[in-house]
C-alpha positions in Angstrom: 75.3 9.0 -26.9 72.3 10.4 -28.8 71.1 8.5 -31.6 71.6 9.3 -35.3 68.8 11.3 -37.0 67.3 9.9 -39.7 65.8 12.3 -42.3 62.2 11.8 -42.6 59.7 12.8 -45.4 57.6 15.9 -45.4 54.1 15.6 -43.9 53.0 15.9 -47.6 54.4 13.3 -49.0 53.2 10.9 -46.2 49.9 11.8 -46.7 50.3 11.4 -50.8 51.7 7.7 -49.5 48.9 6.8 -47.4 46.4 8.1 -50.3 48.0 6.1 -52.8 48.5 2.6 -50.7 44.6 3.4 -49.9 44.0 3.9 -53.5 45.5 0.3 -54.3 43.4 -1.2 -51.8 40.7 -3.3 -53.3 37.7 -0.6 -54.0 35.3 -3.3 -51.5 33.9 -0.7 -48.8 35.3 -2.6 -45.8 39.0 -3.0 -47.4 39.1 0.9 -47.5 37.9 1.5 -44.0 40.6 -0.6 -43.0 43.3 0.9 -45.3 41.9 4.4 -43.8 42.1 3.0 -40.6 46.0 1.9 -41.0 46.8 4.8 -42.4 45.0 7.2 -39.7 47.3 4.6 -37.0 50.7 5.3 -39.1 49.9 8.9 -39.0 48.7 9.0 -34.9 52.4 6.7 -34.7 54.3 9.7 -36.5 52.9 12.5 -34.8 53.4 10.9 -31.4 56.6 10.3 -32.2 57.4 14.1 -33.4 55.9 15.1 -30.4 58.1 12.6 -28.2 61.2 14.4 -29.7 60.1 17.8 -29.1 59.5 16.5 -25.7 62.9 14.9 -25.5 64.4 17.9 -26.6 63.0 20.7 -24.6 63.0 18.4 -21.5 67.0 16.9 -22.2 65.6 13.6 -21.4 68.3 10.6 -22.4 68.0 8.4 -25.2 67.2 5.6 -22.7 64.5 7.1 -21.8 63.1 8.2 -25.2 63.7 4.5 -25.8 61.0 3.4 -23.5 58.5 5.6 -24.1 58.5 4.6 -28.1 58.1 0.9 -27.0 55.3 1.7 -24.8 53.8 3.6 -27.4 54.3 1.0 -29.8 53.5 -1.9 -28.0 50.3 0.3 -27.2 49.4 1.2 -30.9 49.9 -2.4 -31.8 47.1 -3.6 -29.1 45.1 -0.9 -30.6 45.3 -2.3 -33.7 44.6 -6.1 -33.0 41.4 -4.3 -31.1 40.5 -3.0 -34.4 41.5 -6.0 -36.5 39.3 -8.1 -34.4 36.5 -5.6 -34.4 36.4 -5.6 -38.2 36.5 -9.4 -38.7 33.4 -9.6 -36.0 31.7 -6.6 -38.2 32.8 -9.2 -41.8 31.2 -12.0 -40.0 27.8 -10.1 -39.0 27.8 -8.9 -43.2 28.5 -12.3 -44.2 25.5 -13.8 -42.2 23.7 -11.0 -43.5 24.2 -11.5 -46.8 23.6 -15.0 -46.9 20.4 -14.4 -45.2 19.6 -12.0 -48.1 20.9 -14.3 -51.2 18.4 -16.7 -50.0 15.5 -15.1 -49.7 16.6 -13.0 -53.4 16.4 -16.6 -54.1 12.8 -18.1 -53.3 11.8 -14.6 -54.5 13.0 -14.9 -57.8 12.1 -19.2 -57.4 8.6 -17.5 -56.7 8.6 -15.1 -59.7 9.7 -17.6 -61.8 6.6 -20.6 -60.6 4.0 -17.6 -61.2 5.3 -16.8 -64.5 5.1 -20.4 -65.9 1.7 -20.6 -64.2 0.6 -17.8 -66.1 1.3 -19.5 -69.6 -0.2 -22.5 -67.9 3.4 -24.7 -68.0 3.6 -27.1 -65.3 6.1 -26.9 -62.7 8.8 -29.8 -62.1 6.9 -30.3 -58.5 3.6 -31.0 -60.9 5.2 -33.0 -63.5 6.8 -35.3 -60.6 3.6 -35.8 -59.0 1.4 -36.0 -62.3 3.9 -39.1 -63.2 3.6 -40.7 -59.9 0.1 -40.9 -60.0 0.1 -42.4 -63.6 1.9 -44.8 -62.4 0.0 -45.5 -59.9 -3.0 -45.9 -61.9 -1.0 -48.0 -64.3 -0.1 -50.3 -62.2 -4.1 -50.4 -60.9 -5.1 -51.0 -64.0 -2.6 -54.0 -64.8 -3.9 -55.6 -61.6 -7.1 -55.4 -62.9 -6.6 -57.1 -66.3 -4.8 -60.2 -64.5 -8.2 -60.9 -62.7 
C-alpha cells in the first residue's frame, strides 16, 4: 500500500521560513552560522527527500524500501549534525579562551594607562601609599624605641 501524500509547501516559502527563524536567532555571529547551518541541513533533508521520490517513482520501488533509505538518510543527516554541533562548541571554546586572554590584557593596559596618568599629575598610586604607610610605621615604632632608652 503506498503511503498517503502529504501536501508540502512551495520551495519559496521554505526558504522565507528558514530566513525568518534565522532572523529571530540572536544577531551574535556564531548563533547565525549555526541557524544558517540548520537551515542549509533542513533544506539538503528536503531535497534529498524530493529526489528519493522521483527516484521511487520512476524506479517503482516499494514503500518498504523508500522506508529505509529515509532512515538511513536521516540517521545520516543527524550524525552530520552532532559532527557540526560539536565542531562549533570546540570553535566557542577556542573564542572563549580567546577572549578572556584579550579582556585581560585590555585590562593591565587600561590598569597601565590609568598608573601613568595619575603619575603625570604627580598622585600617588595605592601600591605607593601602602608602602609609604608601612615605612612610617616602621619609623614610628623606631623612634618610640628610642625615646624608652
Amino acid at each position: 500500500m503506498a503511503a498517503k501524500k502529504t501536501p508540502r509547501p512551495a520551495r519559496a516559502a521554505r526558504t522565507a521560513k528558514t530566513a525568518k527563524t534565522a532572523k529571530a536567532a540572536p544577531k551574535g555571529a556564531l548563533q547565525n552560522a549555526w541557524a544558517q547551518t540548520l537551515g542549509a541541513l533542513h533544506n539538503a533533508q528536503v531535497e534529498a527527500e524530493k529526489q528519493i521520490h522521483l527516484l521511487l517513482k520512476k524506479n517503482k520501488l516499494d514503500a518498504k524500501d523508500a522506508a529505509g533509505v529515509l532512515d538511513h538518510l536521516r540517521a545520516r543527516l543527524d550524525k552530520e549534525r552532532k559532527g557540526a554541533l560539536k565542531q562549533l562548541e570546540a570553535q566557542a571554546g577556542k573564542l572563549q579562551h580567546r577572549l578572556d586572554k584579550e579582556r585581560k590584557a585590555v585590562s593591565k593596559l587600561v590598569d597601565d594607562a590609568v598608573r601613568n596618568a595619575l603619575a603625570a599629575v604627580n598622585i600617588p598610586s595605592r601600591e605607593e601609599v601602602v608602602t609609604l604607610s608601612r615605612k612610617v610605621d616602621e619609623l614610628s615604632r623606631k623612634i618610640d624605641g628610642m625615646k624608652r632608652r
